[in-house]
Structure formats: structure tokens, C-alpha cells
PDBQT receptor file of N, H, CA, C and O in Angstrom, charges set to zero:
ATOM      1  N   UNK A   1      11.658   7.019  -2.676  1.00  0.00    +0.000 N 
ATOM      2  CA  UNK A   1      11.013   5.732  -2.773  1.00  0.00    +0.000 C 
ATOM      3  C   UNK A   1      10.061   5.536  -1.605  1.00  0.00    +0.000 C 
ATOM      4  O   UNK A   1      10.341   6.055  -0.524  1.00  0.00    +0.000 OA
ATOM      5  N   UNK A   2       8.865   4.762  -1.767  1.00  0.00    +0.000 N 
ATOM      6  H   UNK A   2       8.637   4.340  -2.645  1.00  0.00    +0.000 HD
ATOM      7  CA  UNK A   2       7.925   4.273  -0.485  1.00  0.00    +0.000 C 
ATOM      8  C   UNK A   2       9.071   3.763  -0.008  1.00  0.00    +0.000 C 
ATOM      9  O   UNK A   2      10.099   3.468  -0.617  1.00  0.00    +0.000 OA
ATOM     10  N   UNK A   3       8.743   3.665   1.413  1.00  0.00    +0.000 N 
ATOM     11  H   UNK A   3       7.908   3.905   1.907  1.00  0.00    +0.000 HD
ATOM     12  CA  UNK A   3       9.529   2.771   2.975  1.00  0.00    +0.000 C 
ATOM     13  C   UNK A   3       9.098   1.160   2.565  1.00  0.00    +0.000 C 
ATOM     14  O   UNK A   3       9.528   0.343   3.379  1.00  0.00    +0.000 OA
ATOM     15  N   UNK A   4       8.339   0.600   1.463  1.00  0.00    +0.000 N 
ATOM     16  H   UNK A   4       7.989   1.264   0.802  1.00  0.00    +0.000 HD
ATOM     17  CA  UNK A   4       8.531  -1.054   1.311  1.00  0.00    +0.000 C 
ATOM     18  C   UNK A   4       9.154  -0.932   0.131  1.00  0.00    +0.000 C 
ATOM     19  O   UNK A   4       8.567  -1.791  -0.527  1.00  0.00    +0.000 OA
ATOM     20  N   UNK A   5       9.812  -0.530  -0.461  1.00  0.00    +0.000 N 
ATOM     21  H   UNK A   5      10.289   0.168   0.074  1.00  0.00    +0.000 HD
ATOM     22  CA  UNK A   5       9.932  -0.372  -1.810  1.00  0.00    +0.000 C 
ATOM     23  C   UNK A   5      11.561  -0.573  -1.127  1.00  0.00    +0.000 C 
ATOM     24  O   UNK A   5      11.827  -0.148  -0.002  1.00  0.00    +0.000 OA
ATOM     25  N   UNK A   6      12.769  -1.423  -2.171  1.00  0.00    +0.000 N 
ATOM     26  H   UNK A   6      12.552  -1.768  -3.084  1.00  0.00    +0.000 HD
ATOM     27  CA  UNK A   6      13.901  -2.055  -2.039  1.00  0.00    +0.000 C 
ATOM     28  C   UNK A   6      14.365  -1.872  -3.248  1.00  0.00    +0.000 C 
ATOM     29  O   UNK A   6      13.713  -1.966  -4.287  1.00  0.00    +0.000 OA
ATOM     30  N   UNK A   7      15.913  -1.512  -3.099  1.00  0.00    +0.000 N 
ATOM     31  H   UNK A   7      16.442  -1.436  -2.254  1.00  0.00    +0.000 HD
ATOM     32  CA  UNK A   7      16.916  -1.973  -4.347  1.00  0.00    +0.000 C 
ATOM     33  C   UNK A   7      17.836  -2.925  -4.433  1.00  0.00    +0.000 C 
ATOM     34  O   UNK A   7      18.950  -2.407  -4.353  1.00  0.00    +0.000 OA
ATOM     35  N   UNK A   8      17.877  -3.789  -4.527  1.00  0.00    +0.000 N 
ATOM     36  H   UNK A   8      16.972  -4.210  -4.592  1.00  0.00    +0.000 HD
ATOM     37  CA  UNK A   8      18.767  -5.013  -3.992  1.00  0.00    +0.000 C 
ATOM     38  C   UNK A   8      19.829  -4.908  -5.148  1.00  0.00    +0.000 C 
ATOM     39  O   UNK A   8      19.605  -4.969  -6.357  1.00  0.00    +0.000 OA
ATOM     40  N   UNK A   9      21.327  -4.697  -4.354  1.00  0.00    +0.000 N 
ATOM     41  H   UNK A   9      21.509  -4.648  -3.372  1.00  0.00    +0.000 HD
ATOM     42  CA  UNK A   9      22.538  -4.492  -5.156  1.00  0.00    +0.000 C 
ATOM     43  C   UNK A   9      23.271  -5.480  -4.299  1.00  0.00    +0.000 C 
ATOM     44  O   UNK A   9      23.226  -5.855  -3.127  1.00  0.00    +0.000 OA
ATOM     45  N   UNK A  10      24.271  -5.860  -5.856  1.00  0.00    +0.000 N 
ATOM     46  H   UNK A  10      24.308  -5.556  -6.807  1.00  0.00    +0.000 HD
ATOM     47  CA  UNK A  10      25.520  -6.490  -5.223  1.00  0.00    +0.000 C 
ATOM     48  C   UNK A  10      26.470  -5.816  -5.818  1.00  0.00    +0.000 C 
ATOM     49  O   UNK A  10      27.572  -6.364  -5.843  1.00  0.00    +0.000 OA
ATOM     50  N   UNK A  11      26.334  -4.476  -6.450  1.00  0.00    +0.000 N 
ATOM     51  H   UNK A  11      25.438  -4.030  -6.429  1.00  0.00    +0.000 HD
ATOM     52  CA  UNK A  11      27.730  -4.161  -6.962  1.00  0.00    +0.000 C 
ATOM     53  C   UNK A  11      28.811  -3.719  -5.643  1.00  0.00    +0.000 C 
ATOM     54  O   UNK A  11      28.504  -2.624  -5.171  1.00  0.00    +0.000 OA
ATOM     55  N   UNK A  12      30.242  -4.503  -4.848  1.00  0.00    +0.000 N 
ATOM     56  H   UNK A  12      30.492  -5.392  -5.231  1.00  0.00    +0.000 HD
ATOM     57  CA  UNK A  12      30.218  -4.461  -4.021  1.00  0.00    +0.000 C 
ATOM     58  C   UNK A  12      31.244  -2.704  -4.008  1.00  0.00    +0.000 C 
ATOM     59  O   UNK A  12      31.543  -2.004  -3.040  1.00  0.00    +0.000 OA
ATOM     60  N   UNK A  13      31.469  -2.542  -5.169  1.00  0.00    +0.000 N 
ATOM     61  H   UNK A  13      31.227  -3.110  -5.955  1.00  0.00    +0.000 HD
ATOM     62  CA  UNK A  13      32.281  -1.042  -5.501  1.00  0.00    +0.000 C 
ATOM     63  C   UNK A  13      31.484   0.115  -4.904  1.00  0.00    +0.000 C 
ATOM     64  O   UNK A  13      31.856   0.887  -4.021  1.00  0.00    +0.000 OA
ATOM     65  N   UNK A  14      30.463   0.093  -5.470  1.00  0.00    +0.000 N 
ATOM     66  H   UNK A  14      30.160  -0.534  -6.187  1.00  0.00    +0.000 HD
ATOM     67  CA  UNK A  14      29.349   0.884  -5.233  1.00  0.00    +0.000 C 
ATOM     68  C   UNK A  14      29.372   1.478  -3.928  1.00  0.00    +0.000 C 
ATOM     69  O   UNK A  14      29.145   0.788  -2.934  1.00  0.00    +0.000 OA
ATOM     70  N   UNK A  15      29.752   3.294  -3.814  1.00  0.00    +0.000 N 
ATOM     71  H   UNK A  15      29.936   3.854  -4.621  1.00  0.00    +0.000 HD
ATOM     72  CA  UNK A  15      29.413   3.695  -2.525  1.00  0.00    +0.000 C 
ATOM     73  C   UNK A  15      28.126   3.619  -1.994  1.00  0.00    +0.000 C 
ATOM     74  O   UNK A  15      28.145   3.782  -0.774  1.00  0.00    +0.000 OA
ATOM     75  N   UNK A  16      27.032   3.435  -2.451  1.00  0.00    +0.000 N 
ATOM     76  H   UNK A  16      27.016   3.303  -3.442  1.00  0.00    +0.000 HD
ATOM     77  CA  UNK A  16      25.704   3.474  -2.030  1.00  0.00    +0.000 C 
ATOM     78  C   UNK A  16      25.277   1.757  -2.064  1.00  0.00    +0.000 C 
ATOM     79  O   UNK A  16      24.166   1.338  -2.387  1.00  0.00    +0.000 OA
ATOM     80  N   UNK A  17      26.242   1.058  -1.723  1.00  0.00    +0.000 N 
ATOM     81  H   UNK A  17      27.145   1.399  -1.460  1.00  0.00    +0.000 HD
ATOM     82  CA  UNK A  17      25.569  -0.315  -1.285  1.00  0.00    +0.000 C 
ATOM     83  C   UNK A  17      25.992  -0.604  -0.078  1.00  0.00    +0.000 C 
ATOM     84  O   UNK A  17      27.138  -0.562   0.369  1.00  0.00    +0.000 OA
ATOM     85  N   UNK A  18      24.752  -0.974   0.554  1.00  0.00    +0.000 N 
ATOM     86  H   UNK A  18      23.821  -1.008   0.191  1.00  0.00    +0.000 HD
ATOM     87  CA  UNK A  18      24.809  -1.631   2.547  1.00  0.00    +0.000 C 
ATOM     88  C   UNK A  18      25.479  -3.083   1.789  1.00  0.00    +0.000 C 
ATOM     89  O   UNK A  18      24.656  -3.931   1.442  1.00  0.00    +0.000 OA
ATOM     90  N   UNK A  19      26.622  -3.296   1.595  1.00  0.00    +0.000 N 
ATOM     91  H   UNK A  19      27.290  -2.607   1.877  1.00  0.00    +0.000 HD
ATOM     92  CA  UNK A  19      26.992  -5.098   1.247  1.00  0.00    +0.000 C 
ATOM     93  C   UNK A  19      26.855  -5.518   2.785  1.00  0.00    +0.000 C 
ATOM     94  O   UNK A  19      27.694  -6.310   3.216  1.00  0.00    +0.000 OA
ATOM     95  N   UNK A  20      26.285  -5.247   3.274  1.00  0.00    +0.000 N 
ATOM     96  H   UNK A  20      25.604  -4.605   2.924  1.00  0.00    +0.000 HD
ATOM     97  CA  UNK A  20      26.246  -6.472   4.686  1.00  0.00    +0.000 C 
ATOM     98  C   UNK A  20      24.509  -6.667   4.245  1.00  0.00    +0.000 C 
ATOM     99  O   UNK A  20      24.112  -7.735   4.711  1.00  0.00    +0.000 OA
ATOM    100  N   UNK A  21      23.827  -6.207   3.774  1.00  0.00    +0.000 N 
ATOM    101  H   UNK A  21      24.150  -5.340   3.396  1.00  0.00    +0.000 HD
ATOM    102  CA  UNK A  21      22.698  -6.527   3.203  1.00  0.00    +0.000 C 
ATOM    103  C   UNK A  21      22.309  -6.383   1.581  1.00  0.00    +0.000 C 
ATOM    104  O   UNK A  21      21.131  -6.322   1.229  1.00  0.00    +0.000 OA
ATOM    105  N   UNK A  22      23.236  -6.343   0.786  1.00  0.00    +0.000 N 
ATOM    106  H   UNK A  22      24.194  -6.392   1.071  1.00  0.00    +0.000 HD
ATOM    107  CA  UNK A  22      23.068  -5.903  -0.705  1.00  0.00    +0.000 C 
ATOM    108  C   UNK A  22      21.916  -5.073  -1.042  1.00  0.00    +0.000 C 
ATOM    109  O   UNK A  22      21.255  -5.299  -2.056  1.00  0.00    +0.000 OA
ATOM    110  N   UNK A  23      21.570  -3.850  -0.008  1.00  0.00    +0.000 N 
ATOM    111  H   UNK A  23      22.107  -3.665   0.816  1.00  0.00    +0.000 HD
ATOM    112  CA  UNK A  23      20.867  -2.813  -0.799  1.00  0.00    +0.000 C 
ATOM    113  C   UNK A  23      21.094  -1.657  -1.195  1.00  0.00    +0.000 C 
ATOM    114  O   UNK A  23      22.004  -1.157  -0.533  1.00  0.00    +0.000 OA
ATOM    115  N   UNK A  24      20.698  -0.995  -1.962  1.00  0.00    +0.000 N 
ATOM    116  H   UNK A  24      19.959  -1.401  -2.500  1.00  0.00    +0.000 HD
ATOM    117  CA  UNK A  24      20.809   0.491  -2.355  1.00  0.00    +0.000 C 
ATOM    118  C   UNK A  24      20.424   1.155  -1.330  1.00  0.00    +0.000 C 
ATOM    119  O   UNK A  24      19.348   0.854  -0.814  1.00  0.00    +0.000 OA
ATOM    120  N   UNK A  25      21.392   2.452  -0.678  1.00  0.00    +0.000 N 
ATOM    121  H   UNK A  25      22.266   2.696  -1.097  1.00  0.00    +0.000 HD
ATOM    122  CA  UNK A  25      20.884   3.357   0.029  1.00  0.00    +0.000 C 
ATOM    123  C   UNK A  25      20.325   4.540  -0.521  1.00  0.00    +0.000 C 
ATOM    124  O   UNK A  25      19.923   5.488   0.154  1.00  0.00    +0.000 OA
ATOM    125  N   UNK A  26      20.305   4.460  -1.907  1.00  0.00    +0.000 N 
ATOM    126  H   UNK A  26      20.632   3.690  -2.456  1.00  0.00    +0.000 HD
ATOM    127  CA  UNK A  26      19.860   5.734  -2.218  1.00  0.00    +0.000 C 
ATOM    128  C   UNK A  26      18.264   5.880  -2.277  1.00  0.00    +0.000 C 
ATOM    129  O   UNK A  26      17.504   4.919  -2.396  1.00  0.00    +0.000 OA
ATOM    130  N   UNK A  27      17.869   7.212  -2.178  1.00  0.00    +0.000 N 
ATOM    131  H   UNK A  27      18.486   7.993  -2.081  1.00  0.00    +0.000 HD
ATOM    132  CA  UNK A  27      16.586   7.180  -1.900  1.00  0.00    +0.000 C 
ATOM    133  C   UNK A  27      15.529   7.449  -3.566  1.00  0.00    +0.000 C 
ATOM    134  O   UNK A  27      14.313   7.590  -3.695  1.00  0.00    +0.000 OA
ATOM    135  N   UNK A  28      16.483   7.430  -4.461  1.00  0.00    +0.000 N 
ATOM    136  H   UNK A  28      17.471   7.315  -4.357  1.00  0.00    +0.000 HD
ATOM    137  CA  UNK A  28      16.080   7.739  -6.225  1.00  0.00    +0.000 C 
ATOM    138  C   UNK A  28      17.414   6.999  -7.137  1.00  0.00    +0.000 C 
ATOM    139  O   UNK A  28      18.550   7.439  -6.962  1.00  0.00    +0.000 OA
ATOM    140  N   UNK A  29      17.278   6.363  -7.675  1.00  0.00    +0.000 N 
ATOM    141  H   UNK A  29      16.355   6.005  -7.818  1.00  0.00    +0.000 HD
ATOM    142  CA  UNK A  29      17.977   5.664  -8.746  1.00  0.00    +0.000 C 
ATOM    143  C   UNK A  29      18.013   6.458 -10.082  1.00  0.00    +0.000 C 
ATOM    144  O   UNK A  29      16.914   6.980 -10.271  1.00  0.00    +0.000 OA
ATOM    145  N   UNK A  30      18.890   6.723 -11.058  1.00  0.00    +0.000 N 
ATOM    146  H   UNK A  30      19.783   6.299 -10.904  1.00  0.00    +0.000 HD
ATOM    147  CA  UNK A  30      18.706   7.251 -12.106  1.00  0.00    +0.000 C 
ATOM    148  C   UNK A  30      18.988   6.292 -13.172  1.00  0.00    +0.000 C 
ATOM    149  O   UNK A  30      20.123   5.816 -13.174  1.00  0.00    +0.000 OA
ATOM    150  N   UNK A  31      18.356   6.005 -13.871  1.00  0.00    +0.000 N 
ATOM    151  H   UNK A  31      17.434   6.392 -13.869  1.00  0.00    +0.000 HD
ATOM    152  CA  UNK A  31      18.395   4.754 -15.160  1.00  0.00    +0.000 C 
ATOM    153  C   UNK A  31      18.029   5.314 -16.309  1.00  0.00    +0.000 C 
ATOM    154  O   UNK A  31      17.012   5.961 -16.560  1.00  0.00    +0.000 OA
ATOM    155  N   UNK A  32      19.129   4.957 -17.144  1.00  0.00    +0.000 N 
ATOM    156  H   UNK A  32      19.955   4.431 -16.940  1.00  0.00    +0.000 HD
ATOM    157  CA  UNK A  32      19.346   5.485 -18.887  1.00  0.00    +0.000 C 
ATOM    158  C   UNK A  32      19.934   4.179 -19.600  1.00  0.00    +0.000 C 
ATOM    159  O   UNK A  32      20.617   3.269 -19.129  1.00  0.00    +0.000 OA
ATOM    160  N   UNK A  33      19.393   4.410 -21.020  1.00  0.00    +0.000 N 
ATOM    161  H   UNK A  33      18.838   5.149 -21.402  1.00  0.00    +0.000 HD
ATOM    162  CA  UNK A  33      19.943   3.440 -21.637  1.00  0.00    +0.000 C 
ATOM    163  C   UNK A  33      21.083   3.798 -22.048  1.00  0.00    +0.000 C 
ATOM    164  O   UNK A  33      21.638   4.861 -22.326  1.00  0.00    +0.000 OA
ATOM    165  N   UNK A  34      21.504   1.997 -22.029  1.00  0.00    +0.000 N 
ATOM    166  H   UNK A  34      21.053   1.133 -21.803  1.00  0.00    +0.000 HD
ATOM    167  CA  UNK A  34      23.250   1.791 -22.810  1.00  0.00    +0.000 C 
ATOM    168  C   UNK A  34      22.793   1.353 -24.136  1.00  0.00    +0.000 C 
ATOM    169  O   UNK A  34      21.981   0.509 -24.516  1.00  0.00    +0.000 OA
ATOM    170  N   UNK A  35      23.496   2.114 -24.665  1.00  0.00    +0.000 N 
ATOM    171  H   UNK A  35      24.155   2.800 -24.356  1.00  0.00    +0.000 HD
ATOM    172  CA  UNK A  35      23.306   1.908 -26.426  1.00  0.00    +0.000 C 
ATOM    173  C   UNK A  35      24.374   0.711 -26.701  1.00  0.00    +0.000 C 
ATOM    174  O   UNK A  35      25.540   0.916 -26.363  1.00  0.00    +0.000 OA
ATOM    175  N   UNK A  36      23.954  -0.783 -27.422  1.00  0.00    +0.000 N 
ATOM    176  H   UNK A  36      23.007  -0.950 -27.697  1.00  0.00    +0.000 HD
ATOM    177  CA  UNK A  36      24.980  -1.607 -27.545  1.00  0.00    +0.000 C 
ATOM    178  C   UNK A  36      26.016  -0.916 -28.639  1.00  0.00    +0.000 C 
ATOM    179  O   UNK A  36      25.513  -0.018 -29.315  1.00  0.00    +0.000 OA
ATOM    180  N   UNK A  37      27.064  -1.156 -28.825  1.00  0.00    +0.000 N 
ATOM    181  H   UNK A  37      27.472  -1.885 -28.275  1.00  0.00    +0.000 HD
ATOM    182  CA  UNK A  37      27.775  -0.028 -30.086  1.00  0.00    +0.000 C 
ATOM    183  C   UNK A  37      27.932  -1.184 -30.947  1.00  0.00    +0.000 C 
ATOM    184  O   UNK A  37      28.173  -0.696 -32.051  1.00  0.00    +0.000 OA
ATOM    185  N   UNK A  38      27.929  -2.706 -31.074  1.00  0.00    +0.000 N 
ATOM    186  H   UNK A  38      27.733  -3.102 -30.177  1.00  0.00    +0.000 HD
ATOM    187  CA  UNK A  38      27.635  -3.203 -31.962  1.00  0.00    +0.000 C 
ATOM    188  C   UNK A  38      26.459  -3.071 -32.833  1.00  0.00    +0.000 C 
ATOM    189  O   UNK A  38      26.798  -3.042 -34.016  1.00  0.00    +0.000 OA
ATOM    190  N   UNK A  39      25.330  -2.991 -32.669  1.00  0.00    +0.000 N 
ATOM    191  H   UNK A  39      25.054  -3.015 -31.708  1.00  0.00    +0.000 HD
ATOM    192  CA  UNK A  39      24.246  -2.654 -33.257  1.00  0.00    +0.000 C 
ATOM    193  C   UNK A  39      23.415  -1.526 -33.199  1.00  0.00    +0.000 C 
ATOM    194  O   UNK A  39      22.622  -1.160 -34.066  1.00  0.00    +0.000 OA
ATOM    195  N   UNK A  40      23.650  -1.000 -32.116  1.00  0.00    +0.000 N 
ATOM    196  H   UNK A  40      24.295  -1.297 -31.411  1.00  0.00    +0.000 HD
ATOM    197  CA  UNK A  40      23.204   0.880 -32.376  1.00  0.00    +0.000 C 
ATOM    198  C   UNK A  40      22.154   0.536 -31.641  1.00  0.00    +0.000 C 
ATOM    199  O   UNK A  40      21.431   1.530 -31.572  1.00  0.00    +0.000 OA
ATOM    200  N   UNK A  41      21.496  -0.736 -30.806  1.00  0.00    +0.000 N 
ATOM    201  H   UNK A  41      22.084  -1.543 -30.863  1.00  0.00    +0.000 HD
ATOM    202  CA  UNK A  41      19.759  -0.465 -30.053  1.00  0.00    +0.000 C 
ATOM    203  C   UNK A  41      20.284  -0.274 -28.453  1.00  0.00    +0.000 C 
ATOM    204  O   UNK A  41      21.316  -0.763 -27.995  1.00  0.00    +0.000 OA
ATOM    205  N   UNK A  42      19.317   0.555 -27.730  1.00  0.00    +0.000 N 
ATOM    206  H   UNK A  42      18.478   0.952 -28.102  1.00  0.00    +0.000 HD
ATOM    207  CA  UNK A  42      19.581   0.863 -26.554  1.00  0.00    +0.000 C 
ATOM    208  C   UNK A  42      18.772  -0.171 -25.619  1.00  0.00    +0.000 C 
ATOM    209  O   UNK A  42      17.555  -0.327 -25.715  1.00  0.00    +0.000 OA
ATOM    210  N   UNK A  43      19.501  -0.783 -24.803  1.00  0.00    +0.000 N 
ATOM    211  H   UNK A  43      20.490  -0.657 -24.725  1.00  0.00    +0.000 HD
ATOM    212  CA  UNK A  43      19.017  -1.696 -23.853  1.00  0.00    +0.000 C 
ATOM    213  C   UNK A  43      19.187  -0.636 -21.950  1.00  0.00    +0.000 C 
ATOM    214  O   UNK A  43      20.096   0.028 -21.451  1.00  0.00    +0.000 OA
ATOM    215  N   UNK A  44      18.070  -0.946 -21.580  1.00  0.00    +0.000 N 
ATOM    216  H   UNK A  44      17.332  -1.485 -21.985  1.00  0.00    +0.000 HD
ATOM    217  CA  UNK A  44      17.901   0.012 -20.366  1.00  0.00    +0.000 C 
ATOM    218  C   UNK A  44      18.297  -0.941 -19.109  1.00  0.00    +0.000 C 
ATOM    219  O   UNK A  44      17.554  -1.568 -18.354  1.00  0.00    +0.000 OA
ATOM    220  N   UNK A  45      19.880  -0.831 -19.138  1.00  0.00    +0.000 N 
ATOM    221  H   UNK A  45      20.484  -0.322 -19.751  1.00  0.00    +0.000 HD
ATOM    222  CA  UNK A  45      20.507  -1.255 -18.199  1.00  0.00    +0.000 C 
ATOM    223  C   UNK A  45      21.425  -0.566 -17.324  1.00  0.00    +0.000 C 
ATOM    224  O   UNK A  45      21.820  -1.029 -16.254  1.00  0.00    +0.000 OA
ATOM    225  N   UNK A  46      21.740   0.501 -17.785  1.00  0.00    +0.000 N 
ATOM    226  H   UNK A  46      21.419   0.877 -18.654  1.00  0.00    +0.000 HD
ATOM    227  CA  UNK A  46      22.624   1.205 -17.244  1.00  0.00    +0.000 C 
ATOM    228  C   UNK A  46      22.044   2.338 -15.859  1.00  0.00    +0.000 C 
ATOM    229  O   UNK A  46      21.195   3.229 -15.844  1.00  0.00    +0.000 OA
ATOM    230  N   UNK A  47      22.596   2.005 -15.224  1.00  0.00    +0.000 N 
ATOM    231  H   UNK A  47      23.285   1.281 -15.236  1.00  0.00    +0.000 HD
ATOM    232  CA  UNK A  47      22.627   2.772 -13.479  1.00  0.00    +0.000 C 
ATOM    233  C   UNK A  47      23.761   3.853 -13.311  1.00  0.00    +0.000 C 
ATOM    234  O   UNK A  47      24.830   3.809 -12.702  1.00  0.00    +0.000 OA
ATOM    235  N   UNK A  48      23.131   4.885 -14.096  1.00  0.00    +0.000 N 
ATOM    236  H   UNK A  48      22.263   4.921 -14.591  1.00  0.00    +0.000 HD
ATOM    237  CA  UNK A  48      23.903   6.032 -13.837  1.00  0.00    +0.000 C 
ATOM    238  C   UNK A  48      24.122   6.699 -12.740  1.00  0.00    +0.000 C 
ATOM    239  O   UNK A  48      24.873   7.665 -12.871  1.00  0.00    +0.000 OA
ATOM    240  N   UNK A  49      23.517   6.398 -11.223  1.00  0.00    +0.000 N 
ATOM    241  H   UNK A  49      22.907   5.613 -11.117  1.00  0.00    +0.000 HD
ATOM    242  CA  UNK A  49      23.813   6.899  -9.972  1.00  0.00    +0.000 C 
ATOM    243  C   UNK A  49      24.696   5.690  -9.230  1.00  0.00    +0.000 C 
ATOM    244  O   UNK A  49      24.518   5.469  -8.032  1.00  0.00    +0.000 OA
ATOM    245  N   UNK A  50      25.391   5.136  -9.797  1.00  0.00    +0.000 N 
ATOM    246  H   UNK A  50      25.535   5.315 -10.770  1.00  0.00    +0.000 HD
ATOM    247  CA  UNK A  50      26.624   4.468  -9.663  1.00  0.00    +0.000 C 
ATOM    248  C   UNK A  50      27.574   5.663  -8.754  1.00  0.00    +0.000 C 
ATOM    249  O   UNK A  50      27.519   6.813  -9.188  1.00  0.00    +0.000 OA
ATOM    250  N   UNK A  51      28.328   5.434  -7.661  1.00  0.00    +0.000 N 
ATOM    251  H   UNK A  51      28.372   4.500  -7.308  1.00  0.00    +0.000 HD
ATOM    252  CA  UNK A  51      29.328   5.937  -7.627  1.00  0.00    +0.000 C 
ATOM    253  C   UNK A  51      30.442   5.246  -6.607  1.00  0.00    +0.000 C 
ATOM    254  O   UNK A  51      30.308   4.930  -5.425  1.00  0.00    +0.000 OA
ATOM    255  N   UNK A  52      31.861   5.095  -7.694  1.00  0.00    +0.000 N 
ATOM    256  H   UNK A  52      31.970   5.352  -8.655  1.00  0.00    +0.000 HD
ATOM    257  CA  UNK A  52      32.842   4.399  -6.751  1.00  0.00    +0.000 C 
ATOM    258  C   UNK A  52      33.131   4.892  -5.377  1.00  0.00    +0.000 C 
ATOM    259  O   UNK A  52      33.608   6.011  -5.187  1.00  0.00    +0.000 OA
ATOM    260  N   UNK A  53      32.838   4.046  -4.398  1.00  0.00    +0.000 N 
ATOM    261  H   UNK A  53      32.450   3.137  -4.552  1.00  0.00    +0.000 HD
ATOM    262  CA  UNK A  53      33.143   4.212  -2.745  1.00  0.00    +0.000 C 
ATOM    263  C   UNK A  53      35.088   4.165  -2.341  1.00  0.00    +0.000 C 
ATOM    264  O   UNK A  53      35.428   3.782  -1.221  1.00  0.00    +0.000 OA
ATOM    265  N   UNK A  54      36.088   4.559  -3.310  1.00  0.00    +0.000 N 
ATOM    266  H   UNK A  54      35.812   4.870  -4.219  1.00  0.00    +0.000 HD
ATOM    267  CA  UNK A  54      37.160   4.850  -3.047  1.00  0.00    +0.000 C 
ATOM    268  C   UNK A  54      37.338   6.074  -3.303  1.00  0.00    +0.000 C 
ATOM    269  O   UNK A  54      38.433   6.596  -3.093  1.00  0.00    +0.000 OA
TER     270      UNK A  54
């Protein structure tokens, strides 16, 4: 990412969140869609470079 460029997270699970400032430390995000399984359309919400900090 550019040096002004920000990810502002509150997931507070998340090993890659500063929660004393809610940002992403990572330096690339990976984003894919979640397919709703009620209706079969993919909405592009899902943050697949998620990873639990336990």
C-alpha cells in the first residue's frame, strides 16, 4: 500500500489489528466474494487475510 493509504479495522480478534488505533497492519489485503447461500449472488465483503491472534 502507499504510506497515506489506511485500513481502518475494528475486528478486535484479528491478529493484524493495532486495536489501540483500529488499523490494519498488513501491507496487502486480500478480498473475495461471499456468496449469500440464500440466493446464490456474491456480495464483496469478505476479508480473507483475516487471521485469529490466539
Amino acid at each position: 500500500m502507499e504510506s497515506n493509504q489506511k485500513i481502518h479495522c475494528s475486528v478486535g480478534s484479528c491478529k493484524y489489528n493495532d486495536i489501540t488505533v483500529q488499523e490494519c497492519k498488513l501491507k496487502a489485503i486480500n478480498i473475495m466474494p461471499n456468496t449469500n447461500v440464500n440466493t446464490g449472488n456474491e456480495k464483496e465483503t469478505m476479508c480473507v487475510s483475516y487471521k485469529n491472534n490466539k
